[in-house]
C-alpha positions in Angstrom: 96.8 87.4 99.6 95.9 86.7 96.3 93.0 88.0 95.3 90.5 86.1 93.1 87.5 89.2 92.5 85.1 90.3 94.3 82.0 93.7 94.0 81.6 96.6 96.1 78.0 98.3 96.0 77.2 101.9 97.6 74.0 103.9 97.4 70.8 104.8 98.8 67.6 103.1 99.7 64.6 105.0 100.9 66.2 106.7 104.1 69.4 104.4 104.4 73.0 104.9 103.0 74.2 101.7 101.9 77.7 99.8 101.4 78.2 96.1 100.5 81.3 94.6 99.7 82.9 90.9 98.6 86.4 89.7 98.3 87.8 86.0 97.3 90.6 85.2 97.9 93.0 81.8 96.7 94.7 79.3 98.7 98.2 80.5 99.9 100.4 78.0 101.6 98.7 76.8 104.6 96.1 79.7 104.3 92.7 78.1 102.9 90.9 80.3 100.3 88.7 83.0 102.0 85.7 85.1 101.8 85.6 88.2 102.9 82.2 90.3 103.4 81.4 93.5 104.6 77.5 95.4 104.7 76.8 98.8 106.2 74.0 100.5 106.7 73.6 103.6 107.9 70.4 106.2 108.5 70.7 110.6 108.9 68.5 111.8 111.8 67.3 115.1 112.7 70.0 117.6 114.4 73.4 116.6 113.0 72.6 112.9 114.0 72.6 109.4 112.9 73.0 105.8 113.3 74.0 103.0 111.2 75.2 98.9 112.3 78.4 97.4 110.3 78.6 93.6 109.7 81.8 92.1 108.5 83.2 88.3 107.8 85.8 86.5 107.2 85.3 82.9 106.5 86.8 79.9 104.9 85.5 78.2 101.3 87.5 75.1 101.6 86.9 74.0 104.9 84.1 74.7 107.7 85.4 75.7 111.4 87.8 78.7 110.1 85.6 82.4 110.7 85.5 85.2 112.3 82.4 87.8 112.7 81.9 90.8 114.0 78.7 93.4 114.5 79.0 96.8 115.7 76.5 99.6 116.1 77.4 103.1 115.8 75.5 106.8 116.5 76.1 110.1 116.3 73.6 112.8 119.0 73.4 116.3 118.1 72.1 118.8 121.1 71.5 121.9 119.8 74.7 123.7 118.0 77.4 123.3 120.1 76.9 119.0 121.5 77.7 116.5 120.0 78.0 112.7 121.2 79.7 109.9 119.4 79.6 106.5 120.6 79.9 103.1 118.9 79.5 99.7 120.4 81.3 96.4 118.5 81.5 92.5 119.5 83.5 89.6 118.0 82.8 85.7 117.3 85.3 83.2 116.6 84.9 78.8 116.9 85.6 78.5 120.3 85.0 80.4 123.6 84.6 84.1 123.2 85.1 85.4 126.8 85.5 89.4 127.0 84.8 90.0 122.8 83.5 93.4 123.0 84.3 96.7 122.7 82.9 100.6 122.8 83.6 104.1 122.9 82.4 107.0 124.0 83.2 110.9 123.0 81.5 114.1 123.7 82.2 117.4 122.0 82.1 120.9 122.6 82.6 123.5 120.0 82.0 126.6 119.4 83.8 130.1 118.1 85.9 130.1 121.1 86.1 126.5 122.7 87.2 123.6 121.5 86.2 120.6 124.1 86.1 117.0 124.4 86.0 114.0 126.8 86.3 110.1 125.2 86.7 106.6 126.6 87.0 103.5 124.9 87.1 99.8 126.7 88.4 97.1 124.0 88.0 93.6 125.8 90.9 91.1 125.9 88.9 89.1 123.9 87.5 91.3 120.8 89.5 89.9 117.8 88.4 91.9 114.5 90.4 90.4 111.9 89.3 91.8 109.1 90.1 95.0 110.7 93.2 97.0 113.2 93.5 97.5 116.5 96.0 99.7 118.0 96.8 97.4 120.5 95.6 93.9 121.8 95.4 92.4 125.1 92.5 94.2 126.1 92.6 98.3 127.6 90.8 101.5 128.6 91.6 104.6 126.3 90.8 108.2 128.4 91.3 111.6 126.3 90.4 115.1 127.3 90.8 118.6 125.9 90.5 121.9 126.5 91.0 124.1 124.1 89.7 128.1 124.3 90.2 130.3 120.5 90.8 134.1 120.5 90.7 135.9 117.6 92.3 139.8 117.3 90.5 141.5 114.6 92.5 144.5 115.9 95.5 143.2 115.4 96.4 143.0 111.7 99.3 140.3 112.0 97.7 138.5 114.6 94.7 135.9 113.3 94.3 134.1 116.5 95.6 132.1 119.7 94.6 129.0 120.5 95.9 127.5 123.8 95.1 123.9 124.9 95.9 121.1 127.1 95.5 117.2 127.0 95.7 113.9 128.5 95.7 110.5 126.6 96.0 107.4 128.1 95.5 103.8 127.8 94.9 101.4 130.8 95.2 97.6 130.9 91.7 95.8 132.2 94.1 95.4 135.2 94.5 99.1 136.1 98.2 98.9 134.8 99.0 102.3 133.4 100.2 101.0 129.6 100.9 104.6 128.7 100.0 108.1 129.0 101.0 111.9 127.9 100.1 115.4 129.5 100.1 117.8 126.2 100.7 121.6 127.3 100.4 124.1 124.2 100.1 127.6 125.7 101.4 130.1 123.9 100.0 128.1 119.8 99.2 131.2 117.2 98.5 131.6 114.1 99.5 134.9 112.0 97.2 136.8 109.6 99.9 135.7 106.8 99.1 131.8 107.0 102.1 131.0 108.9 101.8 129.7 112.6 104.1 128.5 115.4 103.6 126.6 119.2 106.6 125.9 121.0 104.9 122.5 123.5 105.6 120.7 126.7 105.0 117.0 126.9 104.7 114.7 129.8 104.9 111.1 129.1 104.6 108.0 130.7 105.4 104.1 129.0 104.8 101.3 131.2 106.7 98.2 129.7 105.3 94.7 130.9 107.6 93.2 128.7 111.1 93.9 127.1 110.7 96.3 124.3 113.3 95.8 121.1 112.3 99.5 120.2 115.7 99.0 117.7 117.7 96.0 116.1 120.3 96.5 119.1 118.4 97.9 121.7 116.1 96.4 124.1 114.6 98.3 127.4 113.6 96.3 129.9 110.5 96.2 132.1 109.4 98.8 134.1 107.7 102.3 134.2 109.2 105.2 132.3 108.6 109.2 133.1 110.3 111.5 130.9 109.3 115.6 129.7 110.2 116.6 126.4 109.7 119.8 124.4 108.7 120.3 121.0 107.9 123.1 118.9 105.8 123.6 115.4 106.5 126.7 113.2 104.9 126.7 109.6 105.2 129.5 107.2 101.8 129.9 104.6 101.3 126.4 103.0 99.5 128.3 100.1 102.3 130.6 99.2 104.3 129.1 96.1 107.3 128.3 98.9 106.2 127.3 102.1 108.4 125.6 105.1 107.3 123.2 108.1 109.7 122.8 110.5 109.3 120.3 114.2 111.5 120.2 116.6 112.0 117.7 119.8 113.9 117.4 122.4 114.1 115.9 125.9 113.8 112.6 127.8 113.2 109.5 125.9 112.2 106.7 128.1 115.5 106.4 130.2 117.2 108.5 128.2 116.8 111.4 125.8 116.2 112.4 122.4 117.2 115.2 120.2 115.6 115.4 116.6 112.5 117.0 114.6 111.5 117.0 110.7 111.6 119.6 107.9 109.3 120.0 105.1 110.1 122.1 102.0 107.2 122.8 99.7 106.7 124.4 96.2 103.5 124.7 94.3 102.4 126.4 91.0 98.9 127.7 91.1 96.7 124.6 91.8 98.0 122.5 89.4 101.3 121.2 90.7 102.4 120.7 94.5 106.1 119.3 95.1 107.2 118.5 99.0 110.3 116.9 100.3 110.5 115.6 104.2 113.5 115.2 106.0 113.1 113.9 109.5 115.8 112.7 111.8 115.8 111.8 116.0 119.3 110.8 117.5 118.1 108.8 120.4 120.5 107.7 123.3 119.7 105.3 126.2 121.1 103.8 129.0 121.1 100.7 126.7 122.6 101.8 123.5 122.2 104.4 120.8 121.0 104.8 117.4 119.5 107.1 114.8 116.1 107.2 112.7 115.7 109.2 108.8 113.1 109.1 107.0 113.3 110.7 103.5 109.7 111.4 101.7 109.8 113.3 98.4 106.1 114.0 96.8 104.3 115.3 93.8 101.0 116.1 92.7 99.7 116.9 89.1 96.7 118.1 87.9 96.7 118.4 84.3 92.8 119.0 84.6 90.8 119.4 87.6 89.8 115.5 86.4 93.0 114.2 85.6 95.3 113.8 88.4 99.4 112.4 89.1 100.3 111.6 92.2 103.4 109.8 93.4 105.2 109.2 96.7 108.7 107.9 97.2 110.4 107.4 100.9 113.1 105.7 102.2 113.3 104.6 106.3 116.9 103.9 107.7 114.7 101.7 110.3 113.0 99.5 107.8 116.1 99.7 105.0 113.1 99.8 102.5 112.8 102.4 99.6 109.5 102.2 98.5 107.6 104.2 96.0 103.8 104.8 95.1 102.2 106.4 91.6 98.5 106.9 90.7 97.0 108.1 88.1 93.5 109.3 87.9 90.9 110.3 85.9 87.9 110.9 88.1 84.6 111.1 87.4 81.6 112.3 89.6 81.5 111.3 93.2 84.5 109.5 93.7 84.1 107.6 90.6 86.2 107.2 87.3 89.9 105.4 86.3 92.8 104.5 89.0 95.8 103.1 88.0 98.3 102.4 91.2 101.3 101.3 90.6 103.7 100.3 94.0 107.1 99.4 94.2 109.2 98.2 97.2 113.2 97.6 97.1 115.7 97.0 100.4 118.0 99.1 100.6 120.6 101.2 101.9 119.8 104.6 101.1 117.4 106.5 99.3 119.2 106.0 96.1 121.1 102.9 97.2 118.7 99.9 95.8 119.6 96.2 96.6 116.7 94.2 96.0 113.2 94.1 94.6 110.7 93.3 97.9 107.3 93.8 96.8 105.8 95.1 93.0 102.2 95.8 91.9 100.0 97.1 89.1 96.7 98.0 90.0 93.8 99.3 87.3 89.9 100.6 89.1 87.1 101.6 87.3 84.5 103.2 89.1 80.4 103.9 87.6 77.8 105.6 89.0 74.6 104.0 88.0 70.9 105.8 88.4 69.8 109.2 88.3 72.8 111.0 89.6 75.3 108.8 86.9 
């Protein structure tokens, strides 16, 4: 959208954090011009807890009848060291009926030196719309998640730093009961060595329920119906602070009706703190009882610090999936508390190959200043 100005405000007042922000935007095609608005507030309690309430807006300048609102309340509960309870509650308004527009979660945590708990649920009614926002998924559903997670350390072992075995369950539920999807996560044998490095060979148990036909590629569709497959994946990692460090991933097993062979390598080089370099390689062969294909994703990086205020970052990627090579350069020169110059600069080019360009998709310049009024400034 193009994008007419707007402010963004943070700070404190009295006992409350504060954050305000305003966006216009211009007419684009049928799209009237907008405003966008956004106001947080947010209080810290006693005990590692809080509570703060979000507004946000999208509404049309041109003509009346065209919003969208929504409110949500949030909290954190701290009980003694080891507790802690997150919940947020959020509702939507559009013109119109508004049957089912609410949403909440849930989540309590356990941690201490040698567990590593936590239970969540989240109901999103088929009827919460937040656009100025993302969902991970419409239609309305129930999201469960548990873990259990117990950490031993050897500190008589010089090679061995610790072991941390864990299990999982995520899963998301229409308002109907229909099991949408869900994944059993078994990572037993997970350690990491006194050098940095670390491996944890996995087992995965996953379930896709498919209400509709799924075009999960350009020439293949799966059709409706409940899929149960196991796979097994394994992490290794050598230091990620050494001067050369590796990341390798590794997958293989059922896929859906079919199976999947694949994983991802990362090669990394750094020079002190002042330069990091990485280049990922990640590749899955997938073969189904309705056709076959392949997925790459190239991602080379760099980061530059030629102070510890001025920064270079940049990002360029290509996916055989989206035939788009894009790429992504920033420059900063930061200030105190997030604040000083960014310049971002993004391009975006279809294409064939990483180094295979056809044709310019997408191209911006973008230049943020960031002051810090008051006291602290």
């Amino acid at each position: 959208m193009p994008i007419l100005g707007g402010g963004r405000l943070t700070g404190r007042v009295g006992d409350f954090t504060v954050g305000t922000l305003e966006i216009f935007t211009e007419r684009a095609g049928l799209q009237q011009p907008m405003s966008y608005s956004v106001v947080r507030l947010q209080r810290e309690l006693a005990a590692r807890s809080r509570i703060g309430v979000i507004g946000v807006q999208r509404m049309g300048t041109a003509q009346t009848g065209d919003w969208n609102r929504v409110v949500g309340l949030d909290g954190r509960i701290g009980i003694r060291d080891a507790w802690t309870i997150d919940w947020w509650g959020a509702a939507s308004a559009t013109p119109g009926p508004d049957g089912d527009a609410a949403a909440y979660s849930a989540r309590l945590g356990y941690e201490t030196g040698s567990w590593s708990n936590l239970a969540r649920i989240i109901q999103v009614g088929r009827g919460f719309d937040p656009q100025v926002g993302f969902l991970n998924r419409g239609g309305g559903y129930r999201f469960y998640e548990g873990t259990v997670m117990w950490k031993k350390r050897f500190p008589g072992v010089p090679w061995l730093k610790d072991w941390h075995p864990h299990v999982g369950y995520r899963g998301y539920y229409g308002l109907d009961g229909y099991w949408q999807e869900g994944r059993i996560h078994l990572d037993i044998t997970e350690v990491s060595l006194a050098n940095g490095a670390m491996i944890g060979p996995e087992v995965n148990i996953e379930h896709q329920g498919l209400q509709q036909p799924f075009a999960i590629a350009s020439n293949v569709t799966l059709p409706v119906g409940s899929y149960d497959y196991t796979s097994l994946g394994l992490d290794f990692g050598t230091n990620p602070s050494a001067r050369l460090s590796l990341a390798l991933r590794a997958d293989v097993g059922g896929f859906y009706n079919g199976s999947r062979r694949g994983g991802s390598v990362t090669l990394a080089a750094r020079h002190a703190s002042s330069l990091t370099t990485s280049l990922l390689v990640e590749y899955n062969d997938v073969r189904l009882d309705q056709g076959t294909f392949t997925r790459t994703l190239t991602a080379a990086r760099i980061a530059w610090f030629l102070t510890p205020r001025v920064l270079l970052q940049t990002l360029v990627q290509y996916s055989n999936q989206a035939r788009i090579w894009t790429a992504n350069a920033r420059f900063g020169w930061l200030g105190t508390a997030g604040t000083g110059l960014f310049v971002v600069f993004n391009e975006g080019q279809e294409a064939d190959g990483f180094f295979q360009w056809k044709r310019p998709q997408a191209r911006s310049l973008i230049v943020k200043y960031t002051r810090q009024l008051g006291r602290s400034g």
